[in-house]
N, CA and C atoms as a LAMMPS dump frame, in Angstrom:
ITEM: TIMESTEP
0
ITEM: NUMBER OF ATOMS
327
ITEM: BOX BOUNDS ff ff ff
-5.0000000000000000e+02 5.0000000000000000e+02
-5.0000000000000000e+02 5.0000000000000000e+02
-5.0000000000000000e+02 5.0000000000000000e+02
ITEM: ATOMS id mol type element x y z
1 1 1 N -21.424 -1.965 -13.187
2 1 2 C -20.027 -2.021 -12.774
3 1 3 C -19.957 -1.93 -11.246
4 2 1 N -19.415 -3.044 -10.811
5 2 2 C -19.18 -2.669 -9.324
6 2 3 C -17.95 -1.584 -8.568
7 3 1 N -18.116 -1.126 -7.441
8 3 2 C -17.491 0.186 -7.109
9 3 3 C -16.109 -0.894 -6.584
10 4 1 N -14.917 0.142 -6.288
11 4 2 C -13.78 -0.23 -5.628
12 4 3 C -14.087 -0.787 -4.1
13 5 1 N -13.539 -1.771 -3.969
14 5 2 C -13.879 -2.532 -2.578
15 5 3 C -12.815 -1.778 -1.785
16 6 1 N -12.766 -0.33 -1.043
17 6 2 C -11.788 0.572 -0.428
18 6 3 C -12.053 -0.101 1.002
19 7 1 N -13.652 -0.373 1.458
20 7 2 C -13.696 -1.205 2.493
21 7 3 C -12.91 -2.266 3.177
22 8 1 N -12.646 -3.426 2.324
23 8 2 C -11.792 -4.955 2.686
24 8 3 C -10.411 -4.518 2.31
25 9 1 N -9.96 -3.05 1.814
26 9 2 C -8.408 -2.832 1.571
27 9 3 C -8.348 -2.482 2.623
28 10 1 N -9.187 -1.28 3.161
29 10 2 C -8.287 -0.666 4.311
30 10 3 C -8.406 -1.633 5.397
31 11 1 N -9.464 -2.699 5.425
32 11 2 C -9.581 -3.642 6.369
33 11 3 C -8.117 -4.283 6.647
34 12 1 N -7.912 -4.776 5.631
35 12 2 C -6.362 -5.572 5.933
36 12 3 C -5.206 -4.919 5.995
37 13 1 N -5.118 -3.507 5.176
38 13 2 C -3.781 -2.408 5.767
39 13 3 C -4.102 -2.66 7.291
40 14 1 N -5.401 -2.174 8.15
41 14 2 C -5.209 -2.016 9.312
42 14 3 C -4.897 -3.193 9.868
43 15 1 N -5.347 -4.147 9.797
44 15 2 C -4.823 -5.41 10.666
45 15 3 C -3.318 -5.715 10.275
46 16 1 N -2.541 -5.459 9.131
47 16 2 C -1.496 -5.586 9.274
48 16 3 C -0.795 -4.41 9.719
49 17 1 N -1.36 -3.514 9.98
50 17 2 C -0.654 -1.897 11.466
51 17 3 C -0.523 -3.058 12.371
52 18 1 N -1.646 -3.311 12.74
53 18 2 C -1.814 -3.755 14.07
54 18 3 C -0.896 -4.798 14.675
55 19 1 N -0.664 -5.824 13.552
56 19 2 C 0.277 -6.585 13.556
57 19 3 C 1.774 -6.086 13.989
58 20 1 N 1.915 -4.85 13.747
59 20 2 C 3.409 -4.262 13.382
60 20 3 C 3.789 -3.931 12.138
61 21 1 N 3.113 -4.659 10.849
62 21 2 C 4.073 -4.609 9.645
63 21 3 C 4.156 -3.382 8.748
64 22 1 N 4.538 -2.967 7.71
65 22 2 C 4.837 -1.422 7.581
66 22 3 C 3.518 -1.955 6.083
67 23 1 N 3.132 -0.737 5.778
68 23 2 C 2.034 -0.884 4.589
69 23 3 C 2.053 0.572 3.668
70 24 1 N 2.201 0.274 2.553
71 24 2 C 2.549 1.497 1.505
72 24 3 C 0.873 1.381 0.995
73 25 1 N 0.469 2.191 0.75
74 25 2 C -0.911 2.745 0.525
75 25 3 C -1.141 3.312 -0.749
76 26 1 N -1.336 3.054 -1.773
77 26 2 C -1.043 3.203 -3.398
78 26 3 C -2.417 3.118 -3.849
79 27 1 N -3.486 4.31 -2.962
80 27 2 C -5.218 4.729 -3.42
81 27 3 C -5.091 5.693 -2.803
82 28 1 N -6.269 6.664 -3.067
83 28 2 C -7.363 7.334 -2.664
84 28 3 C -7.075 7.081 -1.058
85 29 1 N -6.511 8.308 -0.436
86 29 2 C -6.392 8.201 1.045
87 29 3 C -8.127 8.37 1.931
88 30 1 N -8.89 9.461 1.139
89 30 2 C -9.847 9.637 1.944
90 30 3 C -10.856 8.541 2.095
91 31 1 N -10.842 7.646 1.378
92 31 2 C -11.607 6.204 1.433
93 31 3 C -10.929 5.329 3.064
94 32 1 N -9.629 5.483 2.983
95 32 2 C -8.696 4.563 3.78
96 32 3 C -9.159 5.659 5.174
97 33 1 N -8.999 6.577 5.05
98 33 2 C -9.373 7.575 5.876
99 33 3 C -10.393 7.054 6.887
100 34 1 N -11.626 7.181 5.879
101 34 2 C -12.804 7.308 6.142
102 34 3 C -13.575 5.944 7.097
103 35 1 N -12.311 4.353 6.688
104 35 2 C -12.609 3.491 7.493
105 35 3 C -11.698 3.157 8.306
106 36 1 N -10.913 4.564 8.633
107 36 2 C -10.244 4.361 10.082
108 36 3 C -8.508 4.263 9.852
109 37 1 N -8.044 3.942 9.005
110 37 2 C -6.847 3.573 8.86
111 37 3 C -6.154 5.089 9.025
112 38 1 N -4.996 4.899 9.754
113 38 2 C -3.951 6.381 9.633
114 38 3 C -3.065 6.459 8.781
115 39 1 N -2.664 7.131 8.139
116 39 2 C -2.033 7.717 7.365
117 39 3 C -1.13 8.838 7.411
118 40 1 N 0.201 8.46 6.835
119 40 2 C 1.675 9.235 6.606
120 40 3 C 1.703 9.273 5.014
121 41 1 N 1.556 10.945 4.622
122 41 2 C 1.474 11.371 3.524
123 41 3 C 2.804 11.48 3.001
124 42 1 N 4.02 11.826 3.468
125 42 2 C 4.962 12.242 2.982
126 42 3 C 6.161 11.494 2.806
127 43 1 N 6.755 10.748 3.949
128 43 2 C 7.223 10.002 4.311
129 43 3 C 6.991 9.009 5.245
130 44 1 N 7.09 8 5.931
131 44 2 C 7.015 6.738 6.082
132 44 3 C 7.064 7.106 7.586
133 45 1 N 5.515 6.575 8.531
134 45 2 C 6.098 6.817 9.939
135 45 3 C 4.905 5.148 10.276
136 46 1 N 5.266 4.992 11.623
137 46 2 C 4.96 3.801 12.217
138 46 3 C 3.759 4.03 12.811
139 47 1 N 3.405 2.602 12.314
140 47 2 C 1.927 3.079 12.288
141 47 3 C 0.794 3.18 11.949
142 48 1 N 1.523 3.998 10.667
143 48 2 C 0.359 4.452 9.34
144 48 3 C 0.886 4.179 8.518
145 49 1 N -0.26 4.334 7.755
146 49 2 C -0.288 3.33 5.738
147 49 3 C 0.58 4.863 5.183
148 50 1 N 1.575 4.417 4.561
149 50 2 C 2.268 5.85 3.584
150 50 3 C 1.967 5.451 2.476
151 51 1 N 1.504 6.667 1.947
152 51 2 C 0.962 7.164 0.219
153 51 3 C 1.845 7.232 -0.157
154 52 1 N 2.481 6.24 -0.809
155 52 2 C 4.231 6.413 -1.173
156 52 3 C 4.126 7.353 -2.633
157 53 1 N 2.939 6.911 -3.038
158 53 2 C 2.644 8.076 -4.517
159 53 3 C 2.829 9.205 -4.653
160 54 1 N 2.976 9.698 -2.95
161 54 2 C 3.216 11.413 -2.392
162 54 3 C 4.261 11.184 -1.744
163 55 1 N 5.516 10.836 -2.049
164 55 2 C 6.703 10.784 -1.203
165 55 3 C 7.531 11.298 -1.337
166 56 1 N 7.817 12.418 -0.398
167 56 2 C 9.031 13.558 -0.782
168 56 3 C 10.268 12.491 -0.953
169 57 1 N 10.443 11.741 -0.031
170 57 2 C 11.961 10.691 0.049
171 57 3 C 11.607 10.026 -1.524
172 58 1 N 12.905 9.302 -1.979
173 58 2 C 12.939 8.514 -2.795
174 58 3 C 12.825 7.336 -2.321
175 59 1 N 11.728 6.717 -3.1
176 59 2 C 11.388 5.534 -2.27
177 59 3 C 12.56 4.384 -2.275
178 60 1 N 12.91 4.73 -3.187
179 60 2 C 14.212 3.863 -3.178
180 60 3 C 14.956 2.982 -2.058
181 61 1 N 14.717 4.122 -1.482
182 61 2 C 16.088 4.888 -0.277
183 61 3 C 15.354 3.795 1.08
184 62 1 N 14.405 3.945 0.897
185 62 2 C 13.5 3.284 2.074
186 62 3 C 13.291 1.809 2.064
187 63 1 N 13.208 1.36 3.692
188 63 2 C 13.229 0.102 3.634
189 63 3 C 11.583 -0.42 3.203
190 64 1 N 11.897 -1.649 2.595
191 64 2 C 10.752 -2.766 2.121
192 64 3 C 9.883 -2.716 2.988
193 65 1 N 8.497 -2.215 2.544
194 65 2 C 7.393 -2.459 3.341
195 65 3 C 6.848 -4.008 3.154
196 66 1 N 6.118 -4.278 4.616
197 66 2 C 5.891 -5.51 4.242
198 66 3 C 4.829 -5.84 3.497
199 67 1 N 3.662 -4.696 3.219
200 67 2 C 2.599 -4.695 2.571
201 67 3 C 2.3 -3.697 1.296
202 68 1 N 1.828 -3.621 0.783
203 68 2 C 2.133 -2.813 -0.625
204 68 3 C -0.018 -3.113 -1.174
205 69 1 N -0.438 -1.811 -0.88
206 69 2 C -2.075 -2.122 -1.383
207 69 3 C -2.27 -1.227 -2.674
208 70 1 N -2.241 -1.704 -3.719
209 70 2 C -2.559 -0.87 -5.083
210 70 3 C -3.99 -1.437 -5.514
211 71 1 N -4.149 -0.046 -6.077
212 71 2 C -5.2 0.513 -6.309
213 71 3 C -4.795 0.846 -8.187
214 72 1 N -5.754 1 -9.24
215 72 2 C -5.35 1.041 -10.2
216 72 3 C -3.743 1.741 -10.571
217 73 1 N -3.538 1.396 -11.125
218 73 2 C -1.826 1.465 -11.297
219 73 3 C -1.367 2.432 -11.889
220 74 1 N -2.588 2.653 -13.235
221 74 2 C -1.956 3.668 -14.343
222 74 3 C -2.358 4.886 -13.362
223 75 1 N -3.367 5.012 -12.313
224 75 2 C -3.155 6.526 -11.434
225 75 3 C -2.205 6.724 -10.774
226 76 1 N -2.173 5.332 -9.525
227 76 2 C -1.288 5.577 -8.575
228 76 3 C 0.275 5.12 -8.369
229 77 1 N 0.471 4.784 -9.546
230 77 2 C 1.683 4.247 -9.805
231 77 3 C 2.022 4.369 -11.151
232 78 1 N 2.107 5.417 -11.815
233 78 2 C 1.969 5.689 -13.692
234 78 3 C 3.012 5.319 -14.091
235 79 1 N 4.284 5.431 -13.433
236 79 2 C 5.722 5.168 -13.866
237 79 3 C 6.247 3.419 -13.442
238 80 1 N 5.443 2.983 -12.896
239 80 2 C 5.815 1.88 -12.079
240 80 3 C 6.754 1.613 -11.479
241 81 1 N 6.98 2.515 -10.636
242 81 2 C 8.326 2.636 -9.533
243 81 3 C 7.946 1.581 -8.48
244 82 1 N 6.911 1.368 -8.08
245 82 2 C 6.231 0.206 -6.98
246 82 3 C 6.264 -0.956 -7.408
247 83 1 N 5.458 -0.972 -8.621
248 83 2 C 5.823 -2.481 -9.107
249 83 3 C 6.93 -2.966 -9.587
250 84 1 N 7.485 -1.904 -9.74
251 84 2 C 9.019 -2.825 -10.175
252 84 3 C 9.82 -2.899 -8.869
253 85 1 N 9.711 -2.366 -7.939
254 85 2 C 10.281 -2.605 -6.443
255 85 3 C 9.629 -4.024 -6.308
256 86 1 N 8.575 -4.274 -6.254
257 86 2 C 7.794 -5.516 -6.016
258 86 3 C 8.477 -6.595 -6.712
259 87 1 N 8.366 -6.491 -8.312
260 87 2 C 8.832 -7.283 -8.981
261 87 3 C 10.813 -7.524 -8.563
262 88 1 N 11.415 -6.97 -8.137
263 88 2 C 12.389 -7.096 -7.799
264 88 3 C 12.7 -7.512 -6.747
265 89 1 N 11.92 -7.753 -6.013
266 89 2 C 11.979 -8.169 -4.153
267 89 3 C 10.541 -9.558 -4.329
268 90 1 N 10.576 -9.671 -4.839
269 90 2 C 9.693 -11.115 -4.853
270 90 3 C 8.086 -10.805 -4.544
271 91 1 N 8.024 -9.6 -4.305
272 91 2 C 6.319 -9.932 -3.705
273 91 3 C 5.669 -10.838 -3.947
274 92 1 N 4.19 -11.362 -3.481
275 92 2 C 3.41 -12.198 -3.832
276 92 3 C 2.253 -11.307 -3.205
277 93 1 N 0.957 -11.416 -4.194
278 93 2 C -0.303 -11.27 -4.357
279 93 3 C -0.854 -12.24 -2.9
280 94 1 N -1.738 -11.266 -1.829
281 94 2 C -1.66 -12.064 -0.536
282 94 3 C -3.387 -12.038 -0.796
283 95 1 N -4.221 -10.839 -1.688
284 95 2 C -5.495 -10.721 -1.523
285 95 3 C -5.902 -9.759 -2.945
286 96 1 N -7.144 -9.82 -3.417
287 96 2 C -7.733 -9.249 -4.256
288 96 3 C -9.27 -8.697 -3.71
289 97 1 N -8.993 -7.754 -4.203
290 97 2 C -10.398 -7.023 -3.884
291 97 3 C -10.369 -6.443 -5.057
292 98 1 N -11.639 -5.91 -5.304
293 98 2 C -12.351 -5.154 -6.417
294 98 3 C -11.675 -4.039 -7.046
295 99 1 N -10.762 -4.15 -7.957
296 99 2 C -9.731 -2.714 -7.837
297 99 3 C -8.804 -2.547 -7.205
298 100 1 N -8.433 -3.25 -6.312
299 100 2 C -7.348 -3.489 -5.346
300 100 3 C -6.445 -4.673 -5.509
301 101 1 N -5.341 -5.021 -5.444
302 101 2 C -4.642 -6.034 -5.381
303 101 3 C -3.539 -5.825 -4.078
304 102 1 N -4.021 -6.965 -2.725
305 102 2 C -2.894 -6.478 -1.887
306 102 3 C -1.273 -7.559 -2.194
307 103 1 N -0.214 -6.741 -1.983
308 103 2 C 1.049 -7.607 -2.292
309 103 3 C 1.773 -7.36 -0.678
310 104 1 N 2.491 -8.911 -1.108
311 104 2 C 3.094 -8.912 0.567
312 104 3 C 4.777 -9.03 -0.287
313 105 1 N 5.556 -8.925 0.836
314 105 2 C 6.601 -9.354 0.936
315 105 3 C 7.192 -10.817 0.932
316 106 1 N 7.95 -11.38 0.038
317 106 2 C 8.23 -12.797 0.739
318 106 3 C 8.874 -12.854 1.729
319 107 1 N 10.156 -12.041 1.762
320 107 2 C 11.145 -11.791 2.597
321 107 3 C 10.486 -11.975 4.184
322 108 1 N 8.866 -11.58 4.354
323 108 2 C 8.353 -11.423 5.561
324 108 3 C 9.198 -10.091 6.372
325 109 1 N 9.431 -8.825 5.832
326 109 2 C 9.464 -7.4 6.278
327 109 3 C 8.723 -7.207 6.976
């Protein structure tokens, strides 16, 4: 069985920081950690990838990130509050990695 590709996820959260665009982070932070990417645990700051899975705010409430990186679903998303934000705002599947599926925005957020 091959391992989670946490490598080529956090690769592209960070290039889309870098870009400007906002990125919800839906894994294992210390992997994302570990290849550099920053991280906002609680709520949503600029910048960094937010673990929206740990979000005191209702995500609701918050504006559309433009990037959305999940990581198995039934952990980090059990209720599917993300994917159905996704599914309701059009996302599209921008990349696949091993365990990972990254989703973008159509809207371009």
């Amino acid at each position: 069985m091959r391992k989670e590709d946490y490598r080529s996820a956090a690769h592209f959260g960070i290039s889309a920081l870098a870009e400007g665009r906002t990125v919800w982070w839906l894994a294992s932070s210390f992997p994302a950690i570990f290849y550099g990417m920053d991280i906002a645990y609680f709520e949503p700051e600029v910048g960094k990838a937010f673990i929206a899975f740990r979000s005191q705010v209702d995500i609701h409430t918050l504006p559309l990130p433009s990037v959305i990186i999940l990581n198995k679903p039934d952990l980090h998303d059990p209720f599917g509050t993300v994917q159905k934000i996704m599914a309701q705002n059009k996302y599209q599947v921008a990349a696949r990695y091993q365990e990972f599926v990254i989703w973008t925005n159509a809207a371009g957020n």
